[in-house]
N, CA, C and O of each residue as an XYZ file, in Angstrom:
340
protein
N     -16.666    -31.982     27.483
C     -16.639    -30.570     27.763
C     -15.337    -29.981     27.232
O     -14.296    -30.624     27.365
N     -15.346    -28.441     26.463
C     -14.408    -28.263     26.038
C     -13.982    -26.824     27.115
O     -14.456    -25.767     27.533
N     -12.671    -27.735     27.183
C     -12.189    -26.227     28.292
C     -10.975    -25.172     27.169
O     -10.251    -25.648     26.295
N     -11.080    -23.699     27.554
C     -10.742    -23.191     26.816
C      -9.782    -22.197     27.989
O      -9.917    -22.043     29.203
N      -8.678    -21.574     26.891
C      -7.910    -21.290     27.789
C      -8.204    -19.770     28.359
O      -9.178    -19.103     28.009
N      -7.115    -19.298     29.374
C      -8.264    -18.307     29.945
C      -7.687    -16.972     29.220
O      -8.290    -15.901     29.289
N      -6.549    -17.122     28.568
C      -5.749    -16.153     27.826
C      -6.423    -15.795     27.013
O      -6.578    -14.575     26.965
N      -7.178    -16.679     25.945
C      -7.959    -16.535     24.783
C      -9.511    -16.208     24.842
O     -10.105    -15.791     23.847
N     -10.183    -16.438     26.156
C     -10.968    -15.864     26.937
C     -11.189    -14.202     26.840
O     -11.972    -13.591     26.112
N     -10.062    -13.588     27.994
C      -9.891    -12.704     28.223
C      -9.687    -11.646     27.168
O     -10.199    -10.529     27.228
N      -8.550    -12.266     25.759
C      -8.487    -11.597     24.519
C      -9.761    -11.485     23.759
O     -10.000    -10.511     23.046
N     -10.706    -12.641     23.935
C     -12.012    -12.239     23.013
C     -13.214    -11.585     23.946
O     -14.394    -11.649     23.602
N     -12.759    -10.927     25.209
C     -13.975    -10.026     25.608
C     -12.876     -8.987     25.441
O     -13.511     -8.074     25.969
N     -11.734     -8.427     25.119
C     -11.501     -7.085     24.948
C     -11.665     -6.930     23.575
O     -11.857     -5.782     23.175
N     -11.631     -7.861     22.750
C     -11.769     -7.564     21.355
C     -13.148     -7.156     21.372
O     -13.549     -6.018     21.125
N     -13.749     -8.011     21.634
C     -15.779     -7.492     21.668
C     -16.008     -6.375     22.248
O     -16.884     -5.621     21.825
N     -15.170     -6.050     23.439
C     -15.002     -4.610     23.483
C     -14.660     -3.353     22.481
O     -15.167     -2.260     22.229
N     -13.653     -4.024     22.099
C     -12.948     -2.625     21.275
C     -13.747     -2.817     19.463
O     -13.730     -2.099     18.464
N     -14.185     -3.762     19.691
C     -15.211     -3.860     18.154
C     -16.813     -3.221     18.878
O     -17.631     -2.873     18.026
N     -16.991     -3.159     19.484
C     -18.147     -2.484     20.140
C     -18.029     -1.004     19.814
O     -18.829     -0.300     19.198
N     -16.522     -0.589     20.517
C     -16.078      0.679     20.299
C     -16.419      1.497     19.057
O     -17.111      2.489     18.829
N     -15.602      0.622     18.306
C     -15.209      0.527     16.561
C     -16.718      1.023     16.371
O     -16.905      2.153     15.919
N     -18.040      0.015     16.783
C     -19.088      0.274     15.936
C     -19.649      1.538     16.463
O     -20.270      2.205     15.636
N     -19.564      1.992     17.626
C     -20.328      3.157     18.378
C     -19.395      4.621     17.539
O     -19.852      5.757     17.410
N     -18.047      4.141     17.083
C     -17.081      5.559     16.488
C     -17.814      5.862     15.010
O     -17.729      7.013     14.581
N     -18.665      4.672     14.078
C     -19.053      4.254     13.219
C     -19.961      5.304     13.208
O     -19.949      6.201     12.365
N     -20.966      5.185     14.381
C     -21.848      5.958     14.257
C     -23.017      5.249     14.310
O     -24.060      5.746     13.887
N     -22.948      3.562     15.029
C     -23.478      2.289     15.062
C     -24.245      2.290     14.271
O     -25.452      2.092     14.406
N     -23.593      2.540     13.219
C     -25.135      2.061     11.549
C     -24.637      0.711     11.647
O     -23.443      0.496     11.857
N     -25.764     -0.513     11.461
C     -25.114     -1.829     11.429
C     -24.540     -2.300     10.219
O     -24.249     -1.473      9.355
N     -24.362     -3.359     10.056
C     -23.698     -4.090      8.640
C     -22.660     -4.293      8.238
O     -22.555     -4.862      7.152
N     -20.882     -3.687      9.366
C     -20.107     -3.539      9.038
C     -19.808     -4.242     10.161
O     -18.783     -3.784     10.666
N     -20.390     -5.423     10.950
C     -19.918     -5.686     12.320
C     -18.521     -6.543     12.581
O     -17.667     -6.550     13.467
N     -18.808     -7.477     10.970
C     -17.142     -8.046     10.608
C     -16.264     -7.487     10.530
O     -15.250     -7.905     11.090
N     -16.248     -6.480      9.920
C     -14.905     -5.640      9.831
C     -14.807     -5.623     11.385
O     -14.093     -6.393     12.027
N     -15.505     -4.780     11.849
C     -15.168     -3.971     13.374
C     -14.657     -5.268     14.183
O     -13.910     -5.073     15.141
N     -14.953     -6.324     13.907
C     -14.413     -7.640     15.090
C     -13.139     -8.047     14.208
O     -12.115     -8.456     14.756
N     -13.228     -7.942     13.067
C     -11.429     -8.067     12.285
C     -10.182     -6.904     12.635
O      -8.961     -6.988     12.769
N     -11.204     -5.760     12.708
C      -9.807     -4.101     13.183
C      -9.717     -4.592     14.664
O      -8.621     -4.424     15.199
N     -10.896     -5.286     15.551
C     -10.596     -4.832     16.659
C      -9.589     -6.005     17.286
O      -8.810     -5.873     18.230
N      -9.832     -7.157     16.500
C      -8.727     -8.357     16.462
C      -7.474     -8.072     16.451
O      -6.634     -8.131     17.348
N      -7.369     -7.599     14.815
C      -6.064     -7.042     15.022
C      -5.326     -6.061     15.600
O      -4.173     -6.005     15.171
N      -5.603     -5.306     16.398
C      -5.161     -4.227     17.048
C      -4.867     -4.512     18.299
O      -3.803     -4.187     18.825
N      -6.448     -5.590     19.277
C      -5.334     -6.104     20.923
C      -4.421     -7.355     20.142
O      -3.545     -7.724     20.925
N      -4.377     -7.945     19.128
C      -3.763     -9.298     18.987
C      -2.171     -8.534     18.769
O      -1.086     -8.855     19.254
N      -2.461     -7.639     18.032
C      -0.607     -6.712     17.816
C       0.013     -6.219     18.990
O       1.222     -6.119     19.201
N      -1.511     -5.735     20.192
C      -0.684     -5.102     21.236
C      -0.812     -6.238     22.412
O      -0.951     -5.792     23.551
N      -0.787     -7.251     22.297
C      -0.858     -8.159     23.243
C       0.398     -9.858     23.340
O       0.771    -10.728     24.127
N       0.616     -9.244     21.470
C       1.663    -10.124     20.741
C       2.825    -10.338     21.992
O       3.072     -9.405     22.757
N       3.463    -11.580     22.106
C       5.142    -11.258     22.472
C       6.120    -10.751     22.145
O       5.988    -10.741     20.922
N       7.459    -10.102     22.454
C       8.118     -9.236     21.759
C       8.459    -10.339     20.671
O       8.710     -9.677     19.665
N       8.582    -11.556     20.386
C       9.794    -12.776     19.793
C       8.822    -12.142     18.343
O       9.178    -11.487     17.364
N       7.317    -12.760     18.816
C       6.483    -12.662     17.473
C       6.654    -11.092     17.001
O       5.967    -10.970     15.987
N       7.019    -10.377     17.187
C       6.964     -8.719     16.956
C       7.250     -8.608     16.039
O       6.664     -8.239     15.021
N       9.237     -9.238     16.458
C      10.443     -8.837     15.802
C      11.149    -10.302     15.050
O      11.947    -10.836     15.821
N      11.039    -10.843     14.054
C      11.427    -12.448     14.135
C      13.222    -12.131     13.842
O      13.788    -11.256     13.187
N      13.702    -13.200     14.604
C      15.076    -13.222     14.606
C      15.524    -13.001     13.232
O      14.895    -13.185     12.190
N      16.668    -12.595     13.398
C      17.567    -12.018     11.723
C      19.133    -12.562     12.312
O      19.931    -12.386     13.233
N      18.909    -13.380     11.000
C      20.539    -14.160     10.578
C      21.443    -13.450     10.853
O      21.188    -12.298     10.500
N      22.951    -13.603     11.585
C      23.414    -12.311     11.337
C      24.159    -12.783      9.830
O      24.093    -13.744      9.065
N      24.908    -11.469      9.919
C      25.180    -10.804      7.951
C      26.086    -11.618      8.089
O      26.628    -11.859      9.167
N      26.349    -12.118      7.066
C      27.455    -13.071      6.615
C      28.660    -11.527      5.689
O      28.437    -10.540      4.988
N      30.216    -12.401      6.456
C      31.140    -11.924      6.036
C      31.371    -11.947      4.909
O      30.834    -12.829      4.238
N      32.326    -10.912      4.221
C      32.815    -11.173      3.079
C      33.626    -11.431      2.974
O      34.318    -10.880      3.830
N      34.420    -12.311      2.103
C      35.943    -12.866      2.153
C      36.961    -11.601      1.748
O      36.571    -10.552      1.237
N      37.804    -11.796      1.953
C      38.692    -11.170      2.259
C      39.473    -10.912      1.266
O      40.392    -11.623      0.859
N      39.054     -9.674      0.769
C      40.359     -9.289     -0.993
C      41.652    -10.175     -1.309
O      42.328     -9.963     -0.303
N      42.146    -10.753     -1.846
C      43.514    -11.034     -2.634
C      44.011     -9.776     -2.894
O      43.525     -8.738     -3.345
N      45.702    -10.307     -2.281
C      46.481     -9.200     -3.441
C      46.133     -8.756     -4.469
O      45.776     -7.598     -4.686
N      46.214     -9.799     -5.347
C      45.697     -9.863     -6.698
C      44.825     -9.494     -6.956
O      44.979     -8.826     -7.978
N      43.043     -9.499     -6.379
C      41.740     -8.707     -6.697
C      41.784     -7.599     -6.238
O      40.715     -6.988     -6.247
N      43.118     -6.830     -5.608
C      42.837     -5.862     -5.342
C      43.495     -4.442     -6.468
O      43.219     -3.243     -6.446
N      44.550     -5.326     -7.481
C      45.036     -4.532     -8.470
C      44.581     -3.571     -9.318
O      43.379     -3.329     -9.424
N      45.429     -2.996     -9.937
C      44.877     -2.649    -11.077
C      44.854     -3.600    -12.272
O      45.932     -4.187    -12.368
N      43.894     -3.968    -13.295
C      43.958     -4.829    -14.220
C      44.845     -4.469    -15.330
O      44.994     -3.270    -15.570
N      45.421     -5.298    -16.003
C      46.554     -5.087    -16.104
C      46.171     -4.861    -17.572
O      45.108     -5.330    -17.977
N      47.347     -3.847    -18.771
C      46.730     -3.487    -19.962
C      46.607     -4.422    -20.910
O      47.116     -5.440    -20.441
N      46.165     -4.655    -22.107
C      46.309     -5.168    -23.350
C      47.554     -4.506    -24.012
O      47.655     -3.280    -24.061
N      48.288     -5.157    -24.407
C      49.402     -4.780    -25.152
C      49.015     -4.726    -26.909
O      48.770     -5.853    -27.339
N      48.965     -4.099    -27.503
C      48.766     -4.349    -29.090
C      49.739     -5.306    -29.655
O      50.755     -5.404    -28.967
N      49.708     -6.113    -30.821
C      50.340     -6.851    -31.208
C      51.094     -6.293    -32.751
O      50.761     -5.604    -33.715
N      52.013     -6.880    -32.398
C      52.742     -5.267    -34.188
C      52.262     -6.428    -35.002
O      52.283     -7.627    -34.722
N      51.766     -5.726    -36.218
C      51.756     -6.354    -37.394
C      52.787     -6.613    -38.223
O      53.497     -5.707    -38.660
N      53.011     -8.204    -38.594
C      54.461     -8.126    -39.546
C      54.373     -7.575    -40.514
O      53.488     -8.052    -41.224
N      54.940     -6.653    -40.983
C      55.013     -6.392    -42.989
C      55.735     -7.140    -44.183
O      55.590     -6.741    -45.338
């Protein structure tokens, strides 16, 4: 016997609900009944999600090192070179 959980239960009679919905807003012409059980999936599965799955954690920003004296100059000129005669 396969026992099933009661979370996933409960999520697939509101989905059959709200795909029921879906087909009666339709105007219940049949033939589109997949879609309506795929919109109505995704819509309690987004509003039923945990916040973790919502938002997935973000790295924090990595620092930037820290200017040098030196990278912070002005670059310094080319001097021309005299030509001997």
């Amino acid at each position: 016997m396969i026992e099933s959980n009661n979370n996933t239960t409960d999520l697939t009679g509101v989905i059959a609900q709200r795909a029921y919905e879906l087909y009666q807003l339709r105007g219940a012409h049949p033939g589109r009944e997949f879609e309506d059980w795929l919109e109505a999936e995704r819509e309690v599965l987004s509003a039923h999600a945990p916040a973790a799955e919502e938002a997935p954690a973000r790295k924090p920003a990595r620092k930037r090192a820290a200017k040098t004296p030196a990278a912070t100059t002005a670059p310094r000129k080319r001097t021309a070179k005299k030509k001997e005669e």
